[in-house]
C-alpha positions in Angstrom: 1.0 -11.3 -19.0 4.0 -14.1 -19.8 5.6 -15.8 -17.2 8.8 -14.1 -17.8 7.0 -10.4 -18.0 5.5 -11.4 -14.4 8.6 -12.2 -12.5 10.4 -9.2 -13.8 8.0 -7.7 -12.2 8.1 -9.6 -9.0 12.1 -9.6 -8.8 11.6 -5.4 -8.7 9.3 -6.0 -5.5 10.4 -3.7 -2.5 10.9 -6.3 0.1 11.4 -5.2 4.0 13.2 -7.4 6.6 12.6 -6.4 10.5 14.7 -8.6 12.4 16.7 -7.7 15.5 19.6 -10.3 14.8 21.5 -8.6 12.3 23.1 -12.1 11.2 19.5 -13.4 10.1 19.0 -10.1 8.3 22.1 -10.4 6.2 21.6 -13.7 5.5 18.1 -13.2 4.2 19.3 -10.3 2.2 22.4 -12.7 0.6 19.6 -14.8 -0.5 17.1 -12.7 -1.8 19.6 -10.7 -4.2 20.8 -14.2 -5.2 17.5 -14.9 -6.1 17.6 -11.6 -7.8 15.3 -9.2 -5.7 16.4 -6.4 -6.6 15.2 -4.1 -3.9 15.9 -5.2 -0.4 15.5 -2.9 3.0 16.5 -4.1 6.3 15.6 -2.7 9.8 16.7 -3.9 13.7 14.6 -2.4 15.4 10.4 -1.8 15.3 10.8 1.7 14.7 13.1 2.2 12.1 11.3 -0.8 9.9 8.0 1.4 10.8 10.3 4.6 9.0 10.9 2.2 6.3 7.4 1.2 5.4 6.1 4.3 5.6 8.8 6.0 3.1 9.0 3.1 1.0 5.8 1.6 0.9 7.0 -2.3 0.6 5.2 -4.9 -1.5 5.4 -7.9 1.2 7.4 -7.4 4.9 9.5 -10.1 6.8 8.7 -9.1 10.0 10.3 -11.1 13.6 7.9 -10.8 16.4 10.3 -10.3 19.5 12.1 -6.7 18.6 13.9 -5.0 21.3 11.0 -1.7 21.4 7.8 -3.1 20.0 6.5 -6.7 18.7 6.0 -7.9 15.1 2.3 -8.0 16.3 2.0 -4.5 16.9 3.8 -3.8 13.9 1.8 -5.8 11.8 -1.3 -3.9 13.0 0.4 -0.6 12.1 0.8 -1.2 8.3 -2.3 -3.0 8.0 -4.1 0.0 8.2 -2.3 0.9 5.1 -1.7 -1.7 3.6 -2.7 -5.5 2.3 0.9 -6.2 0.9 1.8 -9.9 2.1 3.5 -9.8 6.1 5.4 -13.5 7.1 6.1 -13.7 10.7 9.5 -15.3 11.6 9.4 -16.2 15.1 11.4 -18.3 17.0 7.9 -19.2 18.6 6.5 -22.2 17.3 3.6 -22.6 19.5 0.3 -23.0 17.3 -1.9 -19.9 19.6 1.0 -17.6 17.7 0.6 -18.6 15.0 -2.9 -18.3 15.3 -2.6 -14.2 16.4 -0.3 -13.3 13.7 -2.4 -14.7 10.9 -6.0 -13.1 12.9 -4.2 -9.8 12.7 -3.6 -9.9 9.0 -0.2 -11.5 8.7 -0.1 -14.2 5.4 2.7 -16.3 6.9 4.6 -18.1 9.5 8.0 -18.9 9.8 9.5 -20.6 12.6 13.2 -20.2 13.3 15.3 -22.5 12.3 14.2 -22.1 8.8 15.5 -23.0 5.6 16.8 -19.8 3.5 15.7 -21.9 0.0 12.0 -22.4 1.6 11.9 -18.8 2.8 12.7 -17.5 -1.0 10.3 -19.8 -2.2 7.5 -18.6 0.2 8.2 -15.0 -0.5 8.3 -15.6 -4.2 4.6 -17.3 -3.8 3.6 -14.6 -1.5 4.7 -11.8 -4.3 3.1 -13.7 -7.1 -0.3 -14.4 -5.3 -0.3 -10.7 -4.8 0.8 -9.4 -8.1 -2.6 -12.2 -9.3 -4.8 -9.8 -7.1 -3.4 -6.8 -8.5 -3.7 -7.4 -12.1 -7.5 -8.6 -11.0 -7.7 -5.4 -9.4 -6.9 -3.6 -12.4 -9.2 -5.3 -14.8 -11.8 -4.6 -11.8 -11.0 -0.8 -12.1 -11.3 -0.8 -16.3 -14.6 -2.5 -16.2 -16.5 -1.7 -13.3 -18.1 1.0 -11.7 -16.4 2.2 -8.4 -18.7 3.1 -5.6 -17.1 4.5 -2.5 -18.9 5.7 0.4 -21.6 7.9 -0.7 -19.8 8.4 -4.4 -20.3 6.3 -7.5 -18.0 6.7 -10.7 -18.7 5.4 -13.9 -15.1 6.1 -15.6 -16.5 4.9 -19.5 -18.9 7.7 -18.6 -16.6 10.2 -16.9 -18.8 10.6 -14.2 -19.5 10.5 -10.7 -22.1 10.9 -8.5 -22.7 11.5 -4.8 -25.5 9.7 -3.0 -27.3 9.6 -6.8 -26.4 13.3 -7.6 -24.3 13.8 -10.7 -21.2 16.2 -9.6 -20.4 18.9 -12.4 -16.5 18.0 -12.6 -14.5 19.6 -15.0 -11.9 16.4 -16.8 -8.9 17.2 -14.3 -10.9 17.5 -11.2 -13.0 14.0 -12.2 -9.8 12.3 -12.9 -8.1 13.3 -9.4 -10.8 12.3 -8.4 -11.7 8.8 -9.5 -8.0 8.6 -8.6 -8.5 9.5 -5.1 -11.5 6.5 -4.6 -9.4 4.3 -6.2 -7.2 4.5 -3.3 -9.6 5.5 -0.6 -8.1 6.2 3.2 -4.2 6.4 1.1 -2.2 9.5 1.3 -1.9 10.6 -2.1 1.1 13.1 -2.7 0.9 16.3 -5.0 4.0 14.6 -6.8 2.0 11.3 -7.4 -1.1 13.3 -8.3 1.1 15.2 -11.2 2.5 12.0 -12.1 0.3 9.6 -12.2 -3.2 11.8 -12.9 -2.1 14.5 -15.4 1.5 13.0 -16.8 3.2 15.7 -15.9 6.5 17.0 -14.1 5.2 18.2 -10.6 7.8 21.4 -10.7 6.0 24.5 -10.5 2.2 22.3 -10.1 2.4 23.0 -6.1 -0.5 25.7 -6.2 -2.0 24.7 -9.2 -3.1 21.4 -7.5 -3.9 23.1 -4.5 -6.7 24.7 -6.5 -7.8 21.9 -8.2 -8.2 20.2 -4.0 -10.0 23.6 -2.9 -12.7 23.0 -5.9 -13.4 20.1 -6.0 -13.9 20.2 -2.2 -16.4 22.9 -3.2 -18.1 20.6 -5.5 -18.3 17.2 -3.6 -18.0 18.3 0.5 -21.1 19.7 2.6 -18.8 22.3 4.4 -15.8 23.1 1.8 -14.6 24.8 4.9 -14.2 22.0 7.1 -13.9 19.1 4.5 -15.1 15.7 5.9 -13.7 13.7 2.5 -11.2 15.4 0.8 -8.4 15.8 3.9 -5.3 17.1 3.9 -2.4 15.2 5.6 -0.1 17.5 6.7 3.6 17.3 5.0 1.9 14.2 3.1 -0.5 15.1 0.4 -4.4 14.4 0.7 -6.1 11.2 1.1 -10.1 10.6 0.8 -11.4 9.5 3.6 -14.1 7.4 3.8 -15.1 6.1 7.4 -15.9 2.5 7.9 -14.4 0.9 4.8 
């Protein structure tokens, strides 16, 4: 991937700003379009940045630790069970034992306040671009290997997976929903995305038939089909598979 091809792709980043002060938050927003991010959310309080993440699912967070309802810790905590897109503290804190806590619970960087807008940009562009490295890695990962999750094992040259050593009889559109679904083990995956993304198709009029396709291969893969332990449904949200411990 060119140099060019990989900015594009970085400047279309969602990026999420949770600040109280709504003067920083402007500001950093001025700079980021100038920079030409394209897709910029901004939140003043804990909560509505938590309503943010979770709708828009942000590729790296600036988040401030002192928010009028909740900290940046807590916060930080929150969408790192989630996810591992980059989080930089901006803190008017400077002591080193914050620092310390925010990058122990996941955060990738610190920014004290004052700060310099340019070095901001340039540490979310590094941020973005370390993270788009892992992805593509991730990718090539996925192509190449063979993806073991829990007590299943799928071997996608093959089109097959296994549980604990057992070959599953899968028909093609239940194996690839599934290989989807360890891909992105513990995610909520919705029926629109599952359309989408699985079977390239429009998700009108696919609301039962995916159903379906969740009630057998829950047949096929869970102990008690009835009660699934794997293959759970998130209320609203979709499914996700989940896979304890991991």
């Amino acid at each position: 991937m060119g140099g060019h091809t990989v900015n594009n792709v970085i400047k279309k980043s969602k990026i999420l700003v949770v600040d109280d002060e709504v003067e920083i938050l402007n500001l950093i927003k001025t700079v980021l379009t100038k920079e030409g991010f394209e897709n910029i959310f901004i939140a003043s309080t804990g909560k509505e940045g938590i309503d943010i993440f979770e709708r828009e699912n942000p590729d790296l967070i600036i988040l401030d630790i002192m928010l009028p309802d909740m900290n940046g810790y807590d916060i930080c905590k929150k969408i790192r069970i989630t996810s591992d897109a980059p989080v930089l503290f901006l803190s008017a804190k400077g002591e080193e034992l914050d620092r310390v806590l925010g990058l122990a619970l996941g955060a990738d960087d610190y920014i004290t306040k004052p700060f310099s807008l340019k070095e901001l940009s340039l540490r979310v562009m590094i941020q973005l671009k370390r993270s788009q490295r892992q992805i593509n890695t991730q990718i090539k990962e996925d192509k190449s290997n063979i993806i073991k999750v829990g007590p299943f094992e799928a071997d996608e040259e093959r089109m097959e997976v296994k549980k604990s050593g057992e070959v599953l009889e899968l028909k093609p559109k239940e194996l690839k929903m599934f290989i989807y679904m360890m891909k992105r083990k513990n995610q909520i995956i919705s029926k629109e995305k599952f359309c989408d993304e699985v079977w390239g198709e429009d998700f009108i009029g696919f609301d039962n038939t995916i159903m379906v396709h969740i009630r057998r291969l829950r047949e096929k893969i869970e102990d008690n089909p009835s009660s699934p332990k794997y293959i759970v449904n998130v209320k609203g949200l979709g499914y996700k598979l989940s896979i304890k411990g991991e």
